[in-house]
Structure formats: structure tokens, C-alpha cells
VOGU-3710 file (C-alpha; in Angstrom, 3 decimals, decimal comma):
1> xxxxxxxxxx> 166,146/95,121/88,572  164,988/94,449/92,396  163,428/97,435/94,086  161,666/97,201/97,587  160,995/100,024/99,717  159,968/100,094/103,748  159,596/96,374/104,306  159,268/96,012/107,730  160,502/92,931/109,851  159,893/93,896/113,201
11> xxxxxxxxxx> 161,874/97,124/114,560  163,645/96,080/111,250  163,072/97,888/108,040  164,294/97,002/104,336  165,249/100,129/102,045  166,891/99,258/98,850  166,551/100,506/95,355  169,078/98,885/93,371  169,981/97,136/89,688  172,425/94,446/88,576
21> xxxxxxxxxx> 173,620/92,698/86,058  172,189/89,532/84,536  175,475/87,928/83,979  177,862/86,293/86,311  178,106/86,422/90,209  176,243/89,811/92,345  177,549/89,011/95,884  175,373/90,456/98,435  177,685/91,104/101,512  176,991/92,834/104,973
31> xxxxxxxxxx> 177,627/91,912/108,828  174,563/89,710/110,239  171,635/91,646/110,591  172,172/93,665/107,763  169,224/92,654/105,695  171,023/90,169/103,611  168,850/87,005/103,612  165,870/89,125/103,736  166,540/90,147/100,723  167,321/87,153/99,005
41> xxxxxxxxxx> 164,277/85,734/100,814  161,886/88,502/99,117  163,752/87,767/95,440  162,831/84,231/95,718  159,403/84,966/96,736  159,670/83,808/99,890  158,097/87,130/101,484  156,265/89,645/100,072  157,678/93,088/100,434  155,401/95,668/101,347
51> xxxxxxxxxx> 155,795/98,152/98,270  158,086/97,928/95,330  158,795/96,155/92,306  160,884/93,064/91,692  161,853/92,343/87,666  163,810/89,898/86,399  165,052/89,664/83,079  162,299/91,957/81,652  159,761/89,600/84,040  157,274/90,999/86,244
61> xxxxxxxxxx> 157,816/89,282/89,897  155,867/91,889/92,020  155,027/95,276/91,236  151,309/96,571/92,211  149,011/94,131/92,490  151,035/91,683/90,813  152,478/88,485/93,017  154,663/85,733/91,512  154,436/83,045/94,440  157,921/81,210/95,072
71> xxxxxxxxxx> 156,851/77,813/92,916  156,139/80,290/89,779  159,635/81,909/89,869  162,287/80,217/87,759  164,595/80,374/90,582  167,747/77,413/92,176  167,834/78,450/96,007  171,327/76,817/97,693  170,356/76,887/101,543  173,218/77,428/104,377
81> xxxxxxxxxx> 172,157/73,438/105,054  171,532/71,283/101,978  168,229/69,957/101,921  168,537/66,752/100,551  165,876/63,680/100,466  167,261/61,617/103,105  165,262/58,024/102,036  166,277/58,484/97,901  170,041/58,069/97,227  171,925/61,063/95,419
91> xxxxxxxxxx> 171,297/59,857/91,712  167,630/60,034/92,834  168,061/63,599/94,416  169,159/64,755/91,090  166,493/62,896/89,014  163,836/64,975/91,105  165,598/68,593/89,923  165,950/66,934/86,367  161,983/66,583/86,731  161,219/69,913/87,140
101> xxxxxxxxxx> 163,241/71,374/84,873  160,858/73,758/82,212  162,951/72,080/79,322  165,152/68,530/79,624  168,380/68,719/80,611  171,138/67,976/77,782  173,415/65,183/78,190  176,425/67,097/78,175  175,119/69,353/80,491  174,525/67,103/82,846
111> xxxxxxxxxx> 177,828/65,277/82,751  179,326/68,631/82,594  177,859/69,068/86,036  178,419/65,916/87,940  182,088/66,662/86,819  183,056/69,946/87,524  181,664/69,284/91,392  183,349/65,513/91,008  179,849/63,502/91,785  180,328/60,356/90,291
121> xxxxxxxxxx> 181,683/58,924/93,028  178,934/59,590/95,213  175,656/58,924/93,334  174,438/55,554/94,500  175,192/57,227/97,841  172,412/58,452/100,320  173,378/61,674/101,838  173,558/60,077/105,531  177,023/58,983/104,036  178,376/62,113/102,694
131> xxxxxxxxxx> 180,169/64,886/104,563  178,592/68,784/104,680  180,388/69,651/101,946  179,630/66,656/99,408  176,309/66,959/100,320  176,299/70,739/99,473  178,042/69,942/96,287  175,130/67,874/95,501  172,529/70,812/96,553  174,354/73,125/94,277
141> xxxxxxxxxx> 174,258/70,283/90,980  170,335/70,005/92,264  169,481/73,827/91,832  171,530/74,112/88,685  169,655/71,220/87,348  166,095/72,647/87,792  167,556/75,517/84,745  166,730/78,844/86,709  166,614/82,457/85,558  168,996/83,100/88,353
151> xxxxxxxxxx> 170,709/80,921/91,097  170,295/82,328/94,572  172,957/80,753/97,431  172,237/82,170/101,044  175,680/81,346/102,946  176,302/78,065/101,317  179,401/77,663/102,874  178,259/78,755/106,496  178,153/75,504/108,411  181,106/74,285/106,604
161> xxxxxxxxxx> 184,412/73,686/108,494  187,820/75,224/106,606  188,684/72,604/104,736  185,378/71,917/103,304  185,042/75,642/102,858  188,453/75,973/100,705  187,023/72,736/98,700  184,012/73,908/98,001  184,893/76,901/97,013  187,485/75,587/94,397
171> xxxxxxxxxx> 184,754/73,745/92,866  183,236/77,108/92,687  185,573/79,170/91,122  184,902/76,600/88,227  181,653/76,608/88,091  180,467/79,858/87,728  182,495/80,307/84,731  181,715/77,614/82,962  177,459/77,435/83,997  176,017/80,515/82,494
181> xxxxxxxxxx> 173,262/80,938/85,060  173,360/84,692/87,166  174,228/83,856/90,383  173,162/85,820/93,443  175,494/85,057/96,065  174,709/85,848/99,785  177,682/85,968/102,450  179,448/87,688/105,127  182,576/86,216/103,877  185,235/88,849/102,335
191> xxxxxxxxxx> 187,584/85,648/101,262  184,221/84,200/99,381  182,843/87,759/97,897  187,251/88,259/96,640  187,227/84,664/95,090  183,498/84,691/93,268  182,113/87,866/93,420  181,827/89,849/89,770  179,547/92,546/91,175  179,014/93,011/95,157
201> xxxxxxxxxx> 176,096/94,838/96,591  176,888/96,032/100,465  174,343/96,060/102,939  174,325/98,431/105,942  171,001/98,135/108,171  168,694/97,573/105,615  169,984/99,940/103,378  172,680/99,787/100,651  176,013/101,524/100,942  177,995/100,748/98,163
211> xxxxxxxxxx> 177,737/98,910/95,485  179,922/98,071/92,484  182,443/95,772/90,577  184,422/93,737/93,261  187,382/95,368/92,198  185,875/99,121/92,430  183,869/98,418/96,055  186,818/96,975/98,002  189,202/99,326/96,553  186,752/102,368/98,409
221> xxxxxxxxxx> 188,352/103,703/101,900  184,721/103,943/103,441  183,420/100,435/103,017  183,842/98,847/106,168  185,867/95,087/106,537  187,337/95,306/109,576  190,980/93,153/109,912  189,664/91,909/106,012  189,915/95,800/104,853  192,114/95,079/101,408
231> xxxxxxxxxx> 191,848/95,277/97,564  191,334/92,342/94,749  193,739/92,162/91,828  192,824/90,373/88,958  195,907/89,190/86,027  197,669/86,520/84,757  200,808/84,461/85,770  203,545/84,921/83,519  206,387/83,218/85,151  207,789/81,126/87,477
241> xxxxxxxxxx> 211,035/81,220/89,904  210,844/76,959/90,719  214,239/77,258/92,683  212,267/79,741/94,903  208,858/78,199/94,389  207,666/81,812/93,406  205,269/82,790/90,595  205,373/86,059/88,797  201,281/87,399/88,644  201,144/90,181/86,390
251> xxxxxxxxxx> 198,330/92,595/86,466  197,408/96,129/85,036  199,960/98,127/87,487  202,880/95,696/87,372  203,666/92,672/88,748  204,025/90,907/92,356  206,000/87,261/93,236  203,495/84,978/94,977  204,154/81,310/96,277  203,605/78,953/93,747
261> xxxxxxxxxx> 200,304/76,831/94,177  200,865/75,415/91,599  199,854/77,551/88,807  199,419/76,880/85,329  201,435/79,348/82,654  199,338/82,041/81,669  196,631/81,272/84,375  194,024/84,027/84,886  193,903/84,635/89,021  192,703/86,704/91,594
271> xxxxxxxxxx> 194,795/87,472/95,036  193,890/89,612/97,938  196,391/92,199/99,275  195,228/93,331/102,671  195,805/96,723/103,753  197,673/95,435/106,980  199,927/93,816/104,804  201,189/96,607/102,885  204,261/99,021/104,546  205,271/102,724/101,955
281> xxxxxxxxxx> 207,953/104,155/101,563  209,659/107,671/100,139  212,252/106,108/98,128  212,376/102,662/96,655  214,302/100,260/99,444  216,490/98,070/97,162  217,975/96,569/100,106  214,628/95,528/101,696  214,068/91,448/102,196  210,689/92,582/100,551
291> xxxxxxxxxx> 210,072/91,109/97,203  207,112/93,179/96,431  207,804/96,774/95,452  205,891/99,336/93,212  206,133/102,987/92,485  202,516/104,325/93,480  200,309/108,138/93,853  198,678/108,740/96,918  194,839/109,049/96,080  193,415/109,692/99,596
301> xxxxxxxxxx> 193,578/109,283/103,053  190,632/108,569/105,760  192,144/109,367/109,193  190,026/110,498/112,859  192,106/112,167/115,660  190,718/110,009/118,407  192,452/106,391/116,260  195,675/105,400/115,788  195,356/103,869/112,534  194,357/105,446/109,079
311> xxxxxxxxxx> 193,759/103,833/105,737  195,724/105,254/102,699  194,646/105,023/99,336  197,477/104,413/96,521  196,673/104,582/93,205  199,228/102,195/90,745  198,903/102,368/87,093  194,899/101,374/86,785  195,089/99,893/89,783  194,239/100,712/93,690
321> xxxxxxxxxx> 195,564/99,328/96,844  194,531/100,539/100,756  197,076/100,696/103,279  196,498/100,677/107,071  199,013/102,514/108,418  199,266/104,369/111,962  198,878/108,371/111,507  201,893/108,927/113,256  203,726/107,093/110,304  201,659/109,220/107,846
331> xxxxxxxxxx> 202,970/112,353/109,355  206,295/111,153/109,572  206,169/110,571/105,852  204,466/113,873/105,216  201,901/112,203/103,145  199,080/113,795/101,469  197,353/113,365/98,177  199,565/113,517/95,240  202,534/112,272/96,537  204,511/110,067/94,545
341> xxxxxxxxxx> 205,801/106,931/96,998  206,568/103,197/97,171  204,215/100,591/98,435  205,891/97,236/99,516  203,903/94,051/99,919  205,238/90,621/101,005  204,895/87,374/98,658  204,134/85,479/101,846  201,081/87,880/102,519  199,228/88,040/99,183
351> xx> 196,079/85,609/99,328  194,807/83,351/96,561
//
């Protein structure tokens, strides 16, 4: 449980009263200036908030009088730039965490580790040698070494180029299912939240306006994403088309052809369908050069007279998708809440 009330940065002011779960990955997402990092910064004990109460697994942080300074918390902190010890090589780096670890670090822990972020090759390295993202990689193995209550990552992934991005954040799809340390992920990155996010937490000028399971928040018509506005499906891959180098992902409302990137059988994944990427129809289009088609319920729609575009809410089988359509299409399609229609989707546009 983190609860702070009226902490005041400034003209800026912190208002959140909130819970999560100690388990897996709590993204906390907003637009810069949201109150994002000032939040993790208060968790870690950075600051001190003015009033509240901050408990962590049944453990008194702050509440009254009572101040756990940052070197008392059991906490990993992964900065937006690693903060590595430029004169000891990376072996060395990790020896330090290993140090101050409250109990010793198993073997096969630790060579679970170095493997799952691929570190061998670098650890009679110094990090002058390694790129952003190898030395991040090593920042990460550091604050999972030091065994904390909770891991808190503030943009680890900012100051990475795209290609080091998409890397690292293979390595940490992997990782935060196999390390069994809650994770408290800050970002302003929808692709990051869709990939790693279990639970997200929205910020909206200091304040929070939604929060949720990833699937539940980004599925909701008034949670603002901009061009990023779109749902994340979670299922398995069930087959393969290798002529076409389509796979078939099945999920709870059906099932959608992908490109093949080179799945495994069986394969539990995520994808993104963006609401700018999905067209409805009345009637099912057999004829249509799109793959993707799926009887659906319109839930709701969010539309203002002075915009051309409006987001539609379609509800199939468990499942919810958001289109963006324009409202002149919506009235051309008489659609309103309860109407049964087709949603089409193209392979080429559904994300991994």
C-alpha cells in the first residue's frame, strides 16, 4: 500500500491514494510532468512526502512520525542512466550488489541472472567498453542482486536508441517471469507498459486516473494515449501458415493471423491492436484482402461535436477492442450500443 497526500514540489502537488499488488510488474505510466518519478522517488525514500503513509509488504516506511531513510529500505532502484563504477570492471560491479545483499546470493541464482540478461561475455569488461544498453543490462543484474522487497526502474529504457530498446526489452519479458521480485516500473512508454506491465497505475497531474490490470486500463475509452490509443490481448499460438509466414494467436474471443516471428507452438504472447488499425463493418466482408475478422457488440462510444474522430468500444467474447473511427462513419453505420457488427484488423498491423 503507498498513500501520500498534498506533497508539494513547487506549484506542483502530489495526490494519490492507491494499493497494488505485491506480485509481478505495477507500471506507473503518465505524460512527463505527471508526477511519475516523484512518486517512485518518495517510495524509495528519496523524499519525504509531506503527510501519508507508505507500507510495504506489511512494513512501516513512513506513516506519522515514522521515517525509513533510503539505505534502510530493501529496495533495487534501475536509473534512466546506469550508474556503474567506472574504475572496477563488471564482475566487480556485481560483487559490490552481492555484498550488500541481507542474505548470500545462491549459486543458481546468480548464474540464472548473468544468463537470462547474457553477461558472461562482458564481465572482465569495464563499462567504458559496453554500449547503453549492456551497461543497463548490468544495472538491472546489480539491483536484482542486492535481493529487494521490490525493484523500482524509473525509465530504464529512456536514453536508449530503438534497437537497444527492443533488446532490452526482450531480455525483459524474461526476466520478470522468471525473478520473483515486484517490480515497479516507471515509463511513458505504451509499447513498454503493453509488453511488461501486469498492473498499470495512470498518472494525470499528480493525481491518479485510472488504474487497473493492463488489459482492463487500456481497454477504457477515457484513458488518454494519443496515436498509441489501443487494447492488449493476451493467448497462445496455436498454429502456423509457413507458406504464408503467418501464425494463428488464439485468445479468449477468437483468433487473429499475425506474421510469424518466429514463434514457438503453444507460445504464451501478448500483441497490441491499435484502435487506428481497426475498420467495422455491418456484415462480415468475405471478399475483403483482410485476414482479420470477428463478429463483435458495440459497448460504447466517446464522441464530441467539435472532432472528427470518435473511439468505439467493441466488446468480443471476454474480450475488448477500441476503434478510432471518424463520426461521420459512425452515423453512416447507425451505430450505437448494442449493435451486433464486424471488426476487421490487419495481420500486418497487430504489434508484438
Amino acid at each position: 500500500m503507498f498513500r501520500t497526500q498534498k506533497t508539494q514540489h513547487d506549484s506542483f502537488v502530489l495526490d494519490v491514494d492507491f494499493s497494488i499488488p505485491f506480485r509481478g510488474v505495477t507500471a506507473i505510466f503518465g505524460h512527463s510532468g505527471s508526477g511519475k518519478t516523484t512518486l517512485l522517488r518518495l517510495i524509495a525514500g528519496l523524499e519525504k512526502c509531506q503527510q501519508g503513509q507508505i507500507v510495504v509488504d506489511q512494513h512501516v516506511w513512513q506513516q506519522g512520525d515514522i521515517f525509513l531513510p533510503a539505505h534502510q529500505r530493501t529496495i533495487g532502484y534501475v536509473f534512466q542512466e546506469p550508474s556503474l563504477f567506472d574504475h572496477l570492471t563488471i564482475i566487480k560491479n556485481l560483487q559490490y550488489a552481492l555484498k550488500r545483499a541481507d542474505s548470500p546470493v545462491s549459486k543458481t541464482h546468480y548464474n540464472e541472472v548473468i544468463q537470462l540478461l547474457a553477461l558472461e561475455p562482458l564481465l572482465t569488461r569495464y563499462p567504458a567498453q559496453l554500449s547503453g544498453g549492456e551497461k543497463q543490462r548490468v544495472a538491472i543484474a546489480r539491483a536484482i542482486f542486492i535481493q529487494p522487497t521490490v525493484l523500482l526502474m524509473d525509465e530504464p529504457l529512456a536514453s536508449l536508441d530503438g534497437k537497444r530498446k527492443a533488446e532490452i526489452l526482450s531480455y525483459l519479458e524474461t526476466l520478470t517471469k522468471v525473478v520473483k521480485i515486484p517490480i515497479i516500473y516507471v515509463s511513458h512508454s505504451v509499447d513498454e507498459i503493453m509488453r511488461l506491465a501486469d498492473h498499470v497505475l495512470v498518472l494525470d497531474a499528480g493525481k491518479i486516473s485510472a488504474q487497473g490490470s493492463v488489459f482492463e486500463v487500456f481497454s477504457r475509452l477515457d484513458v488518454t494515449l494519443g496515436q498509441d490509443k489501443g487494447v492488449v490481448l493476451s493467448g497462445k499460438i496455436v498454429a502456423f501458415e509457413p507458406q504464408w509466414r503467418l501464425a494463428k494467436f488464439e485468445f479468449s474471443g477468437g483468433d487473429l493471423w499475425l506474421p510469424d516471428n518466429d514463434f514457438n507452438l503453444n507460445q504464451t504472447v501478448r500483441v497490441q491492436v491499435k484502435a487506428s488499425d481497426i475498420s467495422v463493418t455491418n456484415t462480415c466482408l468475405d471478399d475483403s484482402s483482410v485476414l482479420n475478422r470477428l463478429a463483435a457488440n458495440v459497448v460504447a462510444i466517446n464522441e464530441q461535436a467539435e472532432q472528427a474522430m470518435a473511439l468505439v468500444q467493441l466488446c468480443v467474447g471476454d474480450s475488448m477492442f477500441i476503434a478510432q473511427l471518424t463520426r461521420k462513419s459512425i452515423a453512416n453505420l447507425a451505430l450505437s450500443p448494442g449493435n451486433h457488427v464486424w471488426l476487421q484488423v490487419k495481420s500486418t498491423a497487430i504489434v508484438r
